[in-house]
Every structure is written in C-alpha cells, then in structure tokens.
C-alpha positions, 0 to 999 in steps of 0.5 A, a space after each residue: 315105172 320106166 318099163 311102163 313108159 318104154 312099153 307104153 311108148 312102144 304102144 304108141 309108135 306101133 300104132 303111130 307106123 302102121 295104118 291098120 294097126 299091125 305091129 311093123 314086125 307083124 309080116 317077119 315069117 319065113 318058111 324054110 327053104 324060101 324062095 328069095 336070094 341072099 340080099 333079101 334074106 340078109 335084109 330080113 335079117 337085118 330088119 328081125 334083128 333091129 326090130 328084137 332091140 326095139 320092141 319086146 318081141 323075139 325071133 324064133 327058128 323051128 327045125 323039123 327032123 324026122 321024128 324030132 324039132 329044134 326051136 331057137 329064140 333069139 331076144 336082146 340082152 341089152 338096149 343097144 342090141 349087142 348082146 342076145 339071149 339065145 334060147 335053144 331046144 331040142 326035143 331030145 336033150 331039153 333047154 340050153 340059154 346062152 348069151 351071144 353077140 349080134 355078129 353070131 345071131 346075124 350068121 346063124 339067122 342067115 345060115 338057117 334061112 338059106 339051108 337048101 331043102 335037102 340039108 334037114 333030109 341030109 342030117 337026119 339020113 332020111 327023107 325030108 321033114 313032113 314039116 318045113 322049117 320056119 322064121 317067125 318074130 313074135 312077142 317075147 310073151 308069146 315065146 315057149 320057155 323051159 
C-alpha cells in the first residue's frame, strides 16, 4: 500500500514538473564520446544519480566492442541513495549483481561518460565499434535482467 502511494505520488510530481507531460529524467541520454566537458558530464551525473533515488527508474551504460557489448544498470538500493544496486553484463561471461556506494557509482558514470573514442578501439586492439557506447536513464521495468 504504501508502495502505491509513492508510485502514485511519483505520477503526480511527473506530471506536476513537466508542462508536456515528460518525465524530468526523460532527456538524460548520452551517447559515448560527447562532446561536453568535465563540468557538464559531472552535472549529468549528479542529476541521473538524484533522479535513480527519487523515482523508479535506472541508469544504464552500454559498451560496444568488436564483436561483443557490456551493459551496466545502476538502481538505488535504498530510499536515500547511498546505496545501488549495480547490475553488470557481459556477453561473454553472463550477469554479475553487486551492491555499491554512491561515491563508486558517481566515479565510474563520470569515467564511463569521458572515455575518449579511442579508449574501446584501444581494449579490444582493433578498430572502433561500429556502435557508439551510450547513457540512458529509463524506468526500472523497462530494464533487461538475467
């Protein structure tokens, strides 16, 4: 029952903040490499992390190699947003959950968004994906799971 009430009252404070409609986190995509600095990428962060410990949505990173992807959700674990769940998938070795602090979350987002386009080319010791790696928050039902 409460459950309903936070999911109802997330509803009304979606549709209470955005003139159309959108969800505030709607326009949270980034596609790998960007074209924005360090401050912005911090900033976007920062916002994708508040947003996962006040609605039901999750952040996901794709990483696309030759011949391969890697896929990491991140969702709070808790109410404050101390604690999240981080999902990770590899195509070659399956599923792996762990539970991490938001300080870790925060680094590895920013480190993910500010790779330079030769760091995948560089790991995989061949040419660059044909796919570039992308950010996206989306709601926790729409994320793949094991």
């Amino acid at each position: 029952m409460a459950s309903e009430r936070r999911s109802e009252t997330r509803s009304a404070h979606q549709a209470a903040s955005t003139p159309d409609g959108q969800a505030p986190w709607a326009d949270l995509e980034v596609v790998v490499p960007t074209d924005r600095d360090h401050t912005s990428v911090v900033a976007l962060v920062e916002c994708a992390l508040v947003e996962l410990t006040h609605e039901a949505v999750g952040a996901v990173f794709v990483a696309r190699e030759v011949g391969q992807s890697t896929r990491t959700q991140y969702v709070a674990a808790d109410d404050v947003g101390k604690q999240f769940q981080k999902r990770h998938f590899d195509d070659r070795l399956g599923w792996h959950e762990t539970t991490i602090p938001r300080r870790i979350v925060r680094d590895e987002l920013i480190t993910q968004l500010t790779r330079s386009p030769s760091t995948t080319a560089e790991r995989s010791g061949e040419g660059a994906a044909s796919e570039p790696d992308t950010f996206v928050v989306k709601p926790v039902r729409e994320l793949r799971t094991p």
